[in-house]
VOPAGU-2260 file (C-alpha; in pm, 1 decimal, decimal comma):
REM VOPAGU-2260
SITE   aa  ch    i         X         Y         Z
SITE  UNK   A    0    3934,6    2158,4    1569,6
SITE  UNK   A    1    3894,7    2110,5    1211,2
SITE  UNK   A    2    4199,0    2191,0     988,9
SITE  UNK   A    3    4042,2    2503,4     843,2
SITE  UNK   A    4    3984,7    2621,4    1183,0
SITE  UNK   A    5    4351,8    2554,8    1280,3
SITE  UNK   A    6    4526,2    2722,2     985,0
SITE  UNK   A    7    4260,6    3035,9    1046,4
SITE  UNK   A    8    4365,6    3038,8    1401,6
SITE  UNK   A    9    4777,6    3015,7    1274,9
SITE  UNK   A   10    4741,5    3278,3     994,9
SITE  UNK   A   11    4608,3    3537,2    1241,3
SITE  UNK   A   12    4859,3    3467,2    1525,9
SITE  UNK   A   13    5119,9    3497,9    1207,0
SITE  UNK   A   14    4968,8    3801,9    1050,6
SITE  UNK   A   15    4994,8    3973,2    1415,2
SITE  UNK   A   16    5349,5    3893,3    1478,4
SITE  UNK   A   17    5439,6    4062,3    1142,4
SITE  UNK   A   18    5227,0    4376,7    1300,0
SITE  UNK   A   19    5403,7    4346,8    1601,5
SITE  UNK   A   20    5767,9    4325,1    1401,7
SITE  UNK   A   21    5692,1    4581,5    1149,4
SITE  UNK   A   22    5822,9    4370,9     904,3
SITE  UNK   A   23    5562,8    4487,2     625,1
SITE  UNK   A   24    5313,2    4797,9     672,3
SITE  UNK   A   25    5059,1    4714,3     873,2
SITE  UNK   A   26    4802,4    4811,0     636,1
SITE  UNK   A   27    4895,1    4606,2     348,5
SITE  UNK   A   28    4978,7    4269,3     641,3
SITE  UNK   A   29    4589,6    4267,3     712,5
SITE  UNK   A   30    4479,7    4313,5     373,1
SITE  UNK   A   31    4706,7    4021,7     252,9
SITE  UNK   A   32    4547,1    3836,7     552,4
SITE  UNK   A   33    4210,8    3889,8     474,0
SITE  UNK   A   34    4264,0    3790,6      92,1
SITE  UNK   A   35    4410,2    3468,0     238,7
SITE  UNK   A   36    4113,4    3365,0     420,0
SITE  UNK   A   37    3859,7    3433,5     183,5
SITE  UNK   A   38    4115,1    3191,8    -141,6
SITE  UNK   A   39    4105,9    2959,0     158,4
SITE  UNK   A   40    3748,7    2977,3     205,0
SITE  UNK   A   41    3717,6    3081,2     558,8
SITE  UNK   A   42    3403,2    3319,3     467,1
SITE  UNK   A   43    3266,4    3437,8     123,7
SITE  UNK   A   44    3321,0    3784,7      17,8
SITE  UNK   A   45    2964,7    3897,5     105,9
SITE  UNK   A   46    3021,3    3759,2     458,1
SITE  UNK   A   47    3372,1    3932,5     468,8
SITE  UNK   A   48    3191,0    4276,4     419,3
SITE  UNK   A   49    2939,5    4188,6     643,2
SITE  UNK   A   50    3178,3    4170,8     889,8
SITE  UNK   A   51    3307,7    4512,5     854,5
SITE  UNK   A   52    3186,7    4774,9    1090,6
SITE  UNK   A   53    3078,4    4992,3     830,0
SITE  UNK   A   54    2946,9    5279,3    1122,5
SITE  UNK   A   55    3324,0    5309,0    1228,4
SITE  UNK   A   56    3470,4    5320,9     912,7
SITE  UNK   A   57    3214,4    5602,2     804,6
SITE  UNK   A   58    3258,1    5770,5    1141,9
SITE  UNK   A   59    3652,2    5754,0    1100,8
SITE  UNK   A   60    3610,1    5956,1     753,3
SITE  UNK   A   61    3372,3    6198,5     824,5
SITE  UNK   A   62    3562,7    6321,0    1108,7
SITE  UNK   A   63    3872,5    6307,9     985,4
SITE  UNK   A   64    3719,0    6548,0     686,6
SITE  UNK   A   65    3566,5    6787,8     961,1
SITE  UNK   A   66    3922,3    6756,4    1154,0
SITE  UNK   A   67    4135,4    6853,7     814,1
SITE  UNK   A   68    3905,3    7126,2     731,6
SITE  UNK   A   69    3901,3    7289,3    1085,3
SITE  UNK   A   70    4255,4    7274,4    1126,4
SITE  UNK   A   71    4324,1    7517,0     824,6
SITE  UNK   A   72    4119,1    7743,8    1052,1
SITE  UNK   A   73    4418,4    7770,9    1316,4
SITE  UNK   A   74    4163,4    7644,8    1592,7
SITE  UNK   A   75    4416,6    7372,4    1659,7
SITE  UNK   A   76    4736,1    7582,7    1690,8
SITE  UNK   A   77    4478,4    7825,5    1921,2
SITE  UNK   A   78    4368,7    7536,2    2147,3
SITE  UNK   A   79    4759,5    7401,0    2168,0
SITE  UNK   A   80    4871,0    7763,7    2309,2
SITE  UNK   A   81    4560,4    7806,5    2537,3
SITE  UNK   A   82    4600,4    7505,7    2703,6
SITE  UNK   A   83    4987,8    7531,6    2738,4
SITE  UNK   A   84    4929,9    7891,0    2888,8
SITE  UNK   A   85    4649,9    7750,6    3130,0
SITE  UNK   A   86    4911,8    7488,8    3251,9
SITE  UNK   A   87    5184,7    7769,2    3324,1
SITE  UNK   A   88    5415,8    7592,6    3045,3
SITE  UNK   A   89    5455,5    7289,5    3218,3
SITE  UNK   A   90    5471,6    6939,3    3002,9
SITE  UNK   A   91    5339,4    6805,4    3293,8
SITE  UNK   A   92    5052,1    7018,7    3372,0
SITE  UNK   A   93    4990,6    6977,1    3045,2
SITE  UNK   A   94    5012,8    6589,5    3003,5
SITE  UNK   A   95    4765,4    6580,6    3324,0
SITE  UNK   A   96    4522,2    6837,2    3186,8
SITE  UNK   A   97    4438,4    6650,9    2824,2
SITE  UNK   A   98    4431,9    6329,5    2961,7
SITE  UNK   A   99    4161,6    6470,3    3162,3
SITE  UNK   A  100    3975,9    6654,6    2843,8
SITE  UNK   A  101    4038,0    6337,1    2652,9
SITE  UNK   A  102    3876,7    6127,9    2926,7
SITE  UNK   A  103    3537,6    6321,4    2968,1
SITE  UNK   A  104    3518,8    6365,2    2610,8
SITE  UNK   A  105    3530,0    5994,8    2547,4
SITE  UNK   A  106    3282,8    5944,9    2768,9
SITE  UNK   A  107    3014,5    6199,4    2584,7
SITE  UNK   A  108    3093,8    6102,9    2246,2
SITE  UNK   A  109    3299,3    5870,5    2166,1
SITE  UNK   A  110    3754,7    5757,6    2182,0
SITE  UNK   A  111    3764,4    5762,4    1831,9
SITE  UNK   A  112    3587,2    6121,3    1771,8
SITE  UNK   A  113    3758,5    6259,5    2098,8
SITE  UNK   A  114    4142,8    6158,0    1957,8
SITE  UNK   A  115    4083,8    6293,1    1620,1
SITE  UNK   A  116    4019,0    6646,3    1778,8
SITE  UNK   A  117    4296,2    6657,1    2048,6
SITE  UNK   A  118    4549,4    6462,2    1934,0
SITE  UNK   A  119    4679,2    6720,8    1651,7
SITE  UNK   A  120    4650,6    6967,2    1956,2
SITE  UNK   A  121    4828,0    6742,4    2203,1
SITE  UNK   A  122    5108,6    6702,8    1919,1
SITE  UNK   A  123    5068,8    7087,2    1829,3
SITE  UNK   A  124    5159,5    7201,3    2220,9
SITE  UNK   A  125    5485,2    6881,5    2234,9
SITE  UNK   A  126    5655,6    7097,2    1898,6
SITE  UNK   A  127    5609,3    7484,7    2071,3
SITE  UNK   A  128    5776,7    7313,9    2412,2
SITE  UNK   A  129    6019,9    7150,7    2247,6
SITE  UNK   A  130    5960,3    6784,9    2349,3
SITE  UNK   A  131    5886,3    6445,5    2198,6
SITE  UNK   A  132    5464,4    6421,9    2133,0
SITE  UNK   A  133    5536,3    6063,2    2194,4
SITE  UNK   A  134    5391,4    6075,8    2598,5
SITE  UNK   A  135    5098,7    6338,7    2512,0
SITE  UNK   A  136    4946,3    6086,7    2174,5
SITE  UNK   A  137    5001,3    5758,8    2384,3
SITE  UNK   A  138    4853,4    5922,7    2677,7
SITE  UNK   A  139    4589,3    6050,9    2551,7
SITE  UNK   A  140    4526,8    5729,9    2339,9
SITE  UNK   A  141    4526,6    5566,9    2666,4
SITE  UNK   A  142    4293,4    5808,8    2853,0
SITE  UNK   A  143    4016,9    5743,7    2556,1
SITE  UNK   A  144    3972,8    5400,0    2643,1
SITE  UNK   A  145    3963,6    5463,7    3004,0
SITE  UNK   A  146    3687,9    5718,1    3001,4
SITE  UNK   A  147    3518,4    5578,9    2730,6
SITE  UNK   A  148    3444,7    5284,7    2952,6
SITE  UNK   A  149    3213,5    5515,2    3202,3
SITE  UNK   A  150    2953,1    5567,8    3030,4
SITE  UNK   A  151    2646,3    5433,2    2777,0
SITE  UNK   A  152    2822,4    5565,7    2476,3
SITE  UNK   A  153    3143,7    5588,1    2527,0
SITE  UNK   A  154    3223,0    5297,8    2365,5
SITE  UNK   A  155    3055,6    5049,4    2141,8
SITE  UNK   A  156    3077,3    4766,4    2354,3
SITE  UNK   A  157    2869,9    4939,1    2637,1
SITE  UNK   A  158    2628,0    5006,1    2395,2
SITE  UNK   A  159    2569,7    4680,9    2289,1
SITE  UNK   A  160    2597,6    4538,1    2681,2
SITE  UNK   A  161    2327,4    4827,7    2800,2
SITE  UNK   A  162    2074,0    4747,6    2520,3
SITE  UNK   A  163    2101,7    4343,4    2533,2
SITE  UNK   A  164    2054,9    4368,9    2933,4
SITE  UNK   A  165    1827,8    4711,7    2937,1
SITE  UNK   A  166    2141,9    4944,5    3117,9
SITE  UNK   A  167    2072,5    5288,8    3128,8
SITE  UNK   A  168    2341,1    5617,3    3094,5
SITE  UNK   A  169    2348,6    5633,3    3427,0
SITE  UNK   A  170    2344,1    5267,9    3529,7
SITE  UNK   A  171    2654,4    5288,2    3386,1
SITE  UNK   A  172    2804,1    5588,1    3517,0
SITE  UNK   A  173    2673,6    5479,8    3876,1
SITE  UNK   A  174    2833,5    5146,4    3840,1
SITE  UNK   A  175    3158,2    5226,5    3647,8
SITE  UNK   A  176    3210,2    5585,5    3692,3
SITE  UNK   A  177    3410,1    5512,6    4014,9
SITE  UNK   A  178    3659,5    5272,9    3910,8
SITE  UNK   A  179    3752,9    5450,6    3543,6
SITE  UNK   A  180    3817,8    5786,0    3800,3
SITE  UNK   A  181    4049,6    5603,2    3996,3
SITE  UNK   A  182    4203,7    5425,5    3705,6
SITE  UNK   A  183    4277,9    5793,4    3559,3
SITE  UNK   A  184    4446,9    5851,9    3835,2
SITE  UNK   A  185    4635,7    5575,6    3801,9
SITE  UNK   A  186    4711,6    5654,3    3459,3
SITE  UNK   A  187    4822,5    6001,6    3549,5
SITE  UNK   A  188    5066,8    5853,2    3763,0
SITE  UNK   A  189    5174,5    5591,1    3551,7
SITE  UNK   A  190    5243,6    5863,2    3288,1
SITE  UNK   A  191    5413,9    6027,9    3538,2
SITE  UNK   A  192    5684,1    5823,5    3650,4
SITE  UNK   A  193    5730,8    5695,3    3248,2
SITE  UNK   A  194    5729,8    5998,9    3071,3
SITE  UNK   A  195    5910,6    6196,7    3337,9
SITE  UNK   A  196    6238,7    6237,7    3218,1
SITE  UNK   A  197    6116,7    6334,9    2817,4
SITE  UNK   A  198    5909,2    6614,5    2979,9
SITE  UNK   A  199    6165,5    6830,7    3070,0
SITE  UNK   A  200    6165,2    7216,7    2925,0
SITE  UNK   A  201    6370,5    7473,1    3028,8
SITE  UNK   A  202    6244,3    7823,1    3214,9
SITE  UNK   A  203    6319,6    7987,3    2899,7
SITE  UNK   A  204    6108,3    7814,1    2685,1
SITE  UNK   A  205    5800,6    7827,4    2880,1
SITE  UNK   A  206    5853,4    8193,0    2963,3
SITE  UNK   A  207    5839,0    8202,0    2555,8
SITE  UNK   A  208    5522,7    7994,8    2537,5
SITE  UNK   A  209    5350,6    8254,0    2815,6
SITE  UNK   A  210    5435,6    8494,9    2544,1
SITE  UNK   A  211    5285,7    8339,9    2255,1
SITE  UNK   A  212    4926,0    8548,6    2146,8
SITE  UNK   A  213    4682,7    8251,6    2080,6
SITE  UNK   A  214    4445,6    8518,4    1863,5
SITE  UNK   A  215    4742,0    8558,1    1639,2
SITE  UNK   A  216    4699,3    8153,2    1523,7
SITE  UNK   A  217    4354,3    8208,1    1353,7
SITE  UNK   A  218    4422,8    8261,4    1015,3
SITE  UNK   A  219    4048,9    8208,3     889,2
SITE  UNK   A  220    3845,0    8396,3    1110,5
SITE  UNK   A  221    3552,8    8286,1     858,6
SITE  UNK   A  222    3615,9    7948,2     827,5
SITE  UNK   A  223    3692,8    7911,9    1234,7
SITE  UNK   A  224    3296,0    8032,3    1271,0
SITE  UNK   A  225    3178,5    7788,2    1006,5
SITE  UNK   A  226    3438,8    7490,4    1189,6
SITE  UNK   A  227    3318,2    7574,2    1503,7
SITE  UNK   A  228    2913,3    7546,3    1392,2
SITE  UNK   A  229    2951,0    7209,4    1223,9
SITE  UNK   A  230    3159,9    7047,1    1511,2
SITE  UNK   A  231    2913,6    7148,0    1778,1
SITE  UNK   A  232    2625,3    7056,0    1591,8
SITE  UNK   A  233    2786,1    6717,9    1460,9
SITE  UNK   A  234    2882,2    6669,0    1859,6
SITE  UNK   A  235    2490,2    6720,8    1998,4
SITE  UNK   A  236    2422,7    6448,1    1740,1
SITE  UNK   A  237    2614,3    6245,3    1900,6
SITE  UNK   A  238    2487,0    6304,6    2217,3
SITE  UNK   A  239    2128,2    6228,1    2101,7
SITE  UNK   A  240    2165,3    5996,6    1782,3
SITE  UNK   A  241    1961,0    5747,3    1987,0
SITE  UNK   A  242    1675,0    5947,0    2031,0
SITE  UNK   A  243    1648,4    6018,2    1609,9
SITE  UNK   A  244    1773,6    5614,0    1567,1
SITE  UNK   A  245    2077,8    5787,7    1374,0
SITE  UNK   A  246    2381,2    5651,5    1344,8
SITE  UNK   A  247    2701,1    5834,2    1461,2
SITE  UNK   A  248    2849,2    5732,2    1097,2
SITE  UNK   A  249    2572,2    5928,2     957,0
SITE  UNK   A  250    2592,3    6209,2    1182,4
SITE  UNK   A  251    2964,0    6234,9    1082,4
SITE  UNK   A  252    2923,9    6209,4     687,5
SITE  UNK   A  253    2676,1    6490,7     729,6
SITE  UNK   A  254    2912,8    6704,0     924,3
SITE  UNK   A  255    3133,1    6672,1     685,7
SITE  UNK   A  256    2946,8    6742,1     352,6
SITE  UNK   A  257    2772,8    7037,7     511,9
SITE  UNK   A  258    3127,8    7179,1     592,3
SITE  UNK   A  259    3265,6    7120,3     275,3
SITE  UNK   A  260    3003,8    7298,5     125,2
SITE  UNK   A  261    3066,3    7591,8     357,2
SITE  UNK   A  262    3400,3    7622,5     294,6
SITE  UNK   A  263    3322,5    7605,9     -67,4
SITE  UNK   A  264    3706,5    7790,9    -172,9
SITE  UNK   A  265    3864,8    7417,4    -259,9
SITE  UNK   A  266    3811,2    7135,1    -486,2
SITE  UNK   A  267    3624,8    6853,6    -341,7
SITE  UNK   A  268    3958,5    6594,4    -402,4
SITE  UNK   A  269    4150,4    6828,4    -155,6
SITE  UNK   A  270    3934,3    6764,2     115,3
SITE  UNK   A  271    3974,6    6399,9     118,5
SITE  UNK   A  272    4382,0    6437,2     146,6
SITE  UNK   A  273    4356,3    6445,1     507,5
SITE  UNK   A  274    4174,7    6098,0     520,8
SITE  UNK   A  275    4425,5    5881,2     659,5
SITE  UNK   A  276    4358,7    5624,9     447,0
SITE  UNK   A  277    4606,6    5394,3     528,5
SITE  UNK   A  278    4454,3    5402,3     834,9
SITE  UNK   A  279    4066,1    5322,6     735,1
SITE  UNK   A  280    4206,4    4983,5     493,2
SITE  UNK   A  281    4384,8    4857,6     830,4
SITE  UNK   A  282    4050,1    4856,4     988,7
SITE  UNK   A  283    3878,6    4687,4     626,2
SITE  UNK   A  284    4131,4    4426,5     667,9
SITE  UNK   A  285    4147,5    4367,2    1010,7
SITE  UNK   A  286    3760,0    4372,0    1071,4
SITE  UNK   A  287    3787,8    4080,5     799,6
SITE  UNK   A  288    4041,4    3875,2     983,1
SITE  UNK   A  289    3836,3    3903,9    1287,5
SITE  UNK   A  290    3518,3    3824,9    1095,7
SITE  UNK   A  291    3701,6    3472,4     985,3
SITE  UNK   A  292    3761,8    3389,7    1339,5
SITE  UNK   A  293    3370,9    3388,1    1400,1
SITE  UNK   A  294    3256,6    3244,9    1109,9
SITE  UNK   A  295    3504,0    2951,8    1230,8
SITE  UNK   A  296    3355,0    2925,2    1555,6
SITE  UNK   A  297    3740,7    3012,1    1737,8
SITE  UNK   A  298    3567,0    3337,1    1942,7
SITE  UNK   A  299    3247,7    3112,7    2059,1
SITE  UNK   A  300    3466,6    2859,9    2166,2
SITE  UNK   A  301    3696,2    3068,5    2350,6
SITE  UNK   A  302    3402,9    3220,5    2493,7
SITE  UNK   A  303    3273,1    2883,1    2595,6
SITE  UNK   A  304    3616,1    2761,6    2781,4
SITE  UNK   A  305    3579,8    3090,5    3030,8
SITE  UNK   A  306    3226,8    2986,4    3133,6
SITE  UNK   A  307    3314,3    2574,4    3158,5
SITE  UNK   A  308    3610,5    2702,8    3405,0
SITE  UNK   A  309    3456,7    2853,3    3645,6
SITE  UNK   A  310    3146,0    2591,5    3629,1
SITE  UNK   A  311    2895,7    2870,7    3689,9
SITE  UNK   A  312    3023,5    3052,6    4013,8
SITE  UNK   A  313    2993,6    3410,0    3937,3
SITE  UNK   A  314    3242,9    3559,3    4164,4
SITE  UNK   A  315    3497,3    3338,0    3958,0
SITE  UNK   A  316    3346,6    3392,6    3642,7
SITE  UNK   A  317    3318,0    3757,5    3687,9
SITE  UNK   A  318    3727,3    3815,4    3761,3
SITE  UNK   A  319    3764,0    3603,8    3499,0
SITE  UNK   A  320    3566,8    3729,7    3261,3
SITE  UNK   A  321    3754,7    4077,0    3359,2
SITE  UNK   A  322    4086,5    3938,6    3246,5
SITE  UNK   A  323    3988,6    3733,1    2935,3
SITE  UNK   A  324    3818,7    3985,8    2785,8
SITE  UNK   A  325    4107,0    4233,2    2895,2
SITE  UNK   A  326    4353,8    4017,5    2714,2
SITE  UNK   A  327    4178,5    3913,3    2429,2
SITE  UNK   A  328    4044,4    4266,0    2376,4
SITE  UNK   A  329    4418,9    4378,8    2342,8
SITE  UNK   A  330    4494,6    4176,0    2038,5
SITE  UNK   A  331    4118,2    4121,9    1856,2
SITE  UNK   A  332    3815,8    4408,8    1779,9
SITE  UNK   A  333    3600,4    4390,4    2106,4
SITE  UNK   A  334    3304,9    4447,6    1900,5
SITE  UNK   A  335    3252,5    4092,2    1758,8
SITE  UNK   A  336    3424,8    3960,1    2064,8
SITE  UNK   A  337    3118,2    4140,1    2328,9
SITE  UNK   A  338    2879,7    4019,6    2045,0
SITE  UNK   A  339    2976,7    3650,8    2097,0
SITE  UNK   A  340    2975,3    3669,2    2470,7
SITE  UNK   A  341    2661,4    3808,5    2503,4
SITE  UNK   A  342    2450,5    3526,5    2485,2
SITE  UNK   A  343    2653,6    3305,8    2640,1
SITE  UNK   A  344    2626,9    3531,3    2949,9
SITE  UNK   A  345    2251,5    3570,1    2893,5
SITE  UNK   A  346    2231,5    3196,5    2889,2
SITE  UNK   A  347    2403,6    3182,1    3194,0
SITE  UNK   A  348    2142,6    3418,8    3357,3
SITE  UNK   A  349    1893,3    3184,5    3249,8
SITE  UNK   A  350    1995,1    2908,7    3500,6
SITE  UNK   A  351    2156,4    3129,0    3785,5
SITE  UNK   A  352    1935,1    3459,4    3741,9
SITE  UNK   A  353    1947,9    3805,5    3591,0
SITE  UNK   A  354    2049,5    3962,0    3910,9
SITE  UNK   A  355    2284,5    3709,4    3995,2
SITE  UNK   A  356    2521,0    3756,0    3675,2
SITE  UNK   A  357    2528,0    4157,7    3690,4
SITE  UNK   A  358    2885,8    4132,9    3824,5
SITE  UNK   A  359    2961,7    3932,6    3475,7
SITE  UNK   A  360    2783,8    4251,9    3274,7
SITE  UNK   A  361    2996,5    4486,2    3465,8
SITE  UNK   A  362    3293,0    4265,4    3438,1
SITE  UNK   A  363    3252,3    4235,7    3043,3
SITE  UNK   A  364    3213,9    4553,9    3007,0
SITE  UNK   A  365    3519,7    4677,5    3235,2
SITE  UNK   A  366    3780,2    4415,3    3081,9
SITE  UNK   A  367    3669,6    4455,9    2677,2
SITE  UNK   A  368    3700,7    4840,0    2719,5
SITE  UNK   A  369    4018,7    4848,6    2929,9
SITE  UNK   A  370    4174,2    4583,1    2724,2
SITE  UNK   A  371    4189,3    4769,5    2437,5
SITE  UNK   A  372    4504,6    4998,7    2615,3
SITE  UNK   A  373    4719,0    4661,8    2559,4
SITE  UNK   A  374    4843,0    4668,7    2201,5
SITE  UNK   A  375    4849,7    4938,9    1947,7
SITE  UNK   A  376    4589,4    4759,0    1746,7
SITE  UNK   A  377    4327,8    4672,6    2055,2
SITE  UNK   A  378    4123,8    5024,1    2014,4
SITE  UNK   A  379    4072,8    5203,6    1717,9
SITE  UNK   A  380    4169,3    5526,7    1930,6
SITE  UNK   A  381    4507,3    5370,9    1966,6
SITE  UNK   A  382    4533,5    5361,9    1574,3
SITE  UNK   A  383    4387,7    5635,8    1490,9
SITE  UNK   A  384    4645,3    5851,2    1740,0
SITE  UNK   A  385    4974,8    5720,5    1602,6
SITE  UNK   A  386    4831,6    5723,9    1219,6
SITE  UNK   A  387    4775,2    6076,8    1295,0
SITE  UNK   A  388    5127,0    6136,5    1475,9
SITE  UNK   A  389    5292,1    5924,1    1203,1
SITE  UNK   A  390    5173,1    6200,0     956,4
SITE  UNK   A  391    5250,8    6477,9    1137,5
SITE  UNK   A  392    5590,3    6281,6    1095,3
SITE  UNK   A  393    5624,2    6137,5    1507,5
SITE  UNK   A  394    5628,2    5795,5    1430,6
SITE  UNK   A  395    5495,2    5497,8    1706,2
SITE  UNK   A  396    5567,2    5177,2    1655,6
SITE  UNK   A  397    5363,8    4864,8    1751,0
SITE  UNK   A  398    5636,0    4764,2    2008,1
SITE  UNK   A  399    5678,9    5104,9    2156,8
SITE  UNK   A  400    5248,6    5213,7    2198,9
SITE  UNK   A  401    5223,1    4792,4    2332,0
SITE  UNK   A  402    5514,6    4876,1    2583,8
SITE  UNK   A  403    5346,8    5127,3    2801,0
SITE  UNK   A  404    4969,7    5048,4    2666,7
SITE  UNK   A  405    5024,7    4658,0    2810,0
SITE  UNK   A  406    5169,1    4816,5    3112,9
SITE  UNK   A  407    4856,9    5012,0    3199,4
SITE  UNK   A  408    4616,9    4733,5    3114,2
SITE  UNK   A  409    4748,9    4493,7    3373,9
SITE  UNK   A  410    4738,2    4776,1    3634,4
SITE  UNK   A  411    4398,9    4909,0    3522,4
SITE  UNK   A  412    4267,3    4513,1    3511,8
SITE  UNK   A  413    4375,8    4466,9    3854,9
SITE  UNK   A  414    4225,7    4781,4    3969,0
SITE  UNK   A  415    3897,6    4654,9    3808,7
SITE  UNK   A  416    3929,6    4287,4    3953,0
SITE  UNK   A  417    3926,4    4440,2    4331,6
SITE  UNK   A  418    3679,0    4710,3    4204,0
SITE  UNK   A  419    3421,9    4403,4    4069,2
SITE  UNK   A  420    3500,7    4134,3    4390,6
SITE  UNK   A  421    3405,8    4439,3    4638,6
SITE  UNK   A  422    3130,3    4606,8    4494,7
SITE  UNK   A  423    2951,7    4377,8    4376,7
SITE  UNK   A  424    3025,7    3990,8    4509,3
């Protein structure tokens, strides 16, 4: 390991801790991080930017324009007293039933579209009952990345797995689909047992929510209809962006200029105050970072070490592979990490077989999804959720997302691990 490589390797273990310890914002740490490696060297600035994934930070503020124009609407407030009525004013109910919403959702678009929408109306329902928002924006955080993993497009590493090996939507679903159900209902009773004690309300207050009229939260009757026509057409392309070779980043940004010029009453600069962009410059930065850990060769090599371990045998390599890339997924982007082990695993299939290594596919796929429940910063969802709580003035700290997200990984990677040895080896 050359010395470069080394200090790389120590200023992004150091720029993490100071995440974890909340020492300096979060935002600025990465930035400062990713100006250090390119004065050291570690990349040029055009390969910096290359590294960014430009489609997620595109995607991240189109639909956070679409998201802060619907909500002066009221469809938010609307959807927070529906749902509370439908779950008879129970926290718990509730807490069960959007983790559920959240889950399918993620898996028919995508975690980071599917939090932007329900986590202001997860957060929305916690301040009518009375209780912390804390359990519903973890949860539902959570539940993202679980049902996100079921499907083609759910999230981005899938996508890249399914077209280097030739997976279809329901290849997926068929092969995954079981295990993210049962891990949901692990999650549910995870949540459960954790968030037990912060969900209590009293009779009283849910007889008051019963009472609430949801029609009476509309205040823009007008702008609701225009809201409601962009999101669904900005949703089917999402569901068929493939078919048109669209990106959803594209998709998004055109939601979001056709709705501002429907809603037409503002100036344009108003529209962009509900950008979290404190959030979007964490991802700049960190994307960077990560980028410097490739361009030094530290992900290939780490890649390399899993494969030399297990010397080839796939039922080792594939429960390994399903905790490695759970527990590196936790603490780096998954998207450069699946885009490094992909050819390693496609060499492998070289000398044992294409059939042979599908457990690996499946096992990549299952552990760099799941993975990203561990830490606050392993999933965008996961950021996105608690920039957007943070806002609505519910701050989550690294420590306290990390403390039930880590929790959930190692139950949901163990699940998988089983889930892997007896379906498939």
């Amino acid at each position: 390991m050359t010395l470069l490589t080394l200090l790389t390797l120590i200023i992004f273990i150091g720029t993490f801790i100071l995440i974890s310890l909340e020492l300096i914002n979060k935002t600025v740490t990465v930035l400062i991080g990713a100006a250090v490696f390119l004065f050291m060297g570690v990349m040029t600035q055009e390969q910096a930017f290359g590294e960014i994934d430009w489609n997620v930070v595109f995607l991240l503020i189109g639909m956070m324009i679409i998201v802060g124009i619907t909500k002066k609407s009221g469809l938010f407030q609307y959807l927070a007293i529906k749902a509370a009525k439908a779950a008879g004013g129970s926290p718990v109910k509730i807490l069960i039933l959007l983790s559920l919403l959240t889950a399918v959702f993620s898996a028919l678009l995508d975690n980071v579209t599917t939090v932007l929408i329900l986590t202001p109306v997860s957060i929305l329902i916690a301040v009518e009952l009375g209780v912390s928002p804390l359990p519903f924006v973890i949860t539902n955080a959570l539940a993202s990345n679980i049902g996100g993993t079921a499907t083609l497009i759910g999230d981005p590493p899938n996508l890249m797995i399914g077209s280097a090996v030739g997976f279809s939507f329901m290849d997926f679903v068929v092969a995954l689909g079981p295990v993210v159900l049962i891990n949901l209902i692990v999650l549910n009773l995870f949540t459960f047992l954790v968030f037990r004690k912060q969900l209590n309300v009293s009779l009283e207050r849910r007889a008051r929510i019963m009472e609430f009229d949801e029609k009476l939260s509309i205040e823009d009757p007008a702008l609701l209809k225009k809201s409601l026509a962009v999101l669904f057409m900005v949703i089917t392309g999402f569901l068929v962006h493939g078919t048109f070779h669209l990106e959803p980043a594209t998709i998004a940004l055109a939601g979001a200029a056709l709705l501002m010029l429907l809603a037409g009453n503002e100036e344009v600069d108003e529209y962009f105050h509900d950008v979290e962009w404190g959030t979007i410059f964490f991802f700049i930065g960190l994307f960077m970072m990560v980028g410097g850990l490739v361009h030094t060769g530290i992900l290939s090599k780490a890649a390399q070490l899993v494969l030399q371990i297990t010397s080839g045998n796939i039922a080792k390599t594939s429960i390994v592979m399903v905790w490695f890339s759970g527990l590196f997924s936790a603490f780096v982007d998954n998207i450069p990490y699946v885009a490094t082990m992909i050819p390693l695993v496609e060499n492998m299939g070289h000398v044992l077989g294409s059939d042979a290594i599908l457990p690996v596919w499946w096992s990549l796929a299952l552990g760099s999804c799941l993975g990203g429940n561990g830490t606050l910063i392993g999933a965008s969802a996961n950021v996105v959720s608690c920039g957007i709580s943070g806002k609505s003035g519910y701050k989550i700290s690294f420590l306290e997302f990390t403390k039930y997200g880590a929790g959930i990984t190692f139950i949901t990677l163990i699940i998988s691990s089983a889930y892997i040895y007896l379906r498939f080896l």
